[in-house]
Structures are given as structure tokens and as C-alpha cells.
C-alpha angles and dihedrals in degrees: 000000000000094000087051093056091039095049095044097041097171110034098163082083089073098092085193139359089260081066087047093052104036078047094060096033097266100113113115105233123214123182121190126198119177102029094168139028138199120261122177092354084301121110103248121183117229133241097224119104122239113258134243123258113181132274115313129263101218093091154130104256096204091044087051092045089042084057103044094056090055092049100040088042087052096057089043109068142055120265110217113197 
């Protein structure tokens, strides 16, 4: 907990948690080419989603790092009731 607030230092300029998470590497990317296509001679857009391409680059290596262990320590142990 300390690195995170260290590492974070001023976390009220998050306006929301998808900040937060684009900001430590967390944020699902999804790219779309070809949004539309031509019918009829007429651009039409197309029904299908955009599709997922991964977390984006554009991070804080030690935030990522930082969120990662705690993940990675909370599946790996045994929760006892």
C-alpha cells in the first residue's frame, strides 16, 4: 500500500477509476478500422464491436507492477472462512 501511494502521490486528479487504471496500464484497449463500409455506393457503418486488443502501453511501470503482486498474491493463496 505504501508504494501505491507513493507512487501515486496525488490521486484526487483522477477524475474516475478508468483514469486510475489507463494511468497504471490496466485500461482494455480496442482499436476499430473499417467502421464503415460502402452499400449501394453509400458509406454505411457496420454492426460489428470493436474488438479487444490487449492493456494499453501508455503506463506507470511500478503502478502496473504494484497491481499485478496483489493480484497475483490474492489467487494465490487459500481463503480460510
Amino acid at each position: 500500500m505504501a508504494l501505491l501511494l507513493a507512487t501515486i502521490r496525488t490521486p484526487w486528479r483522477f477524475r474516475t477509476k478508468g483514469h486510475l487504471w489507463a494511468y497504471s496500464g490496466l485500461a482494455v484497449v480496442t482499436y476499430s478500422s473499417a467502421d464503415y463500409t460502402l452499400v449501394d455506393g453509400r458509406p454505411v457503418r457496420r454492426r460489428r464491436a470493436p474488438m479487444t486488443r490487449g492493456l494499453n502501453r501508455n503506463h506507470n511501470r511500478v503502478l502496473k507492477d504494484v497491481f499485478k503482486g496483489a493480484a497475483t498474491a490474492a489467487t494465490g493463496r487459500e481463503v480460510h472462512p
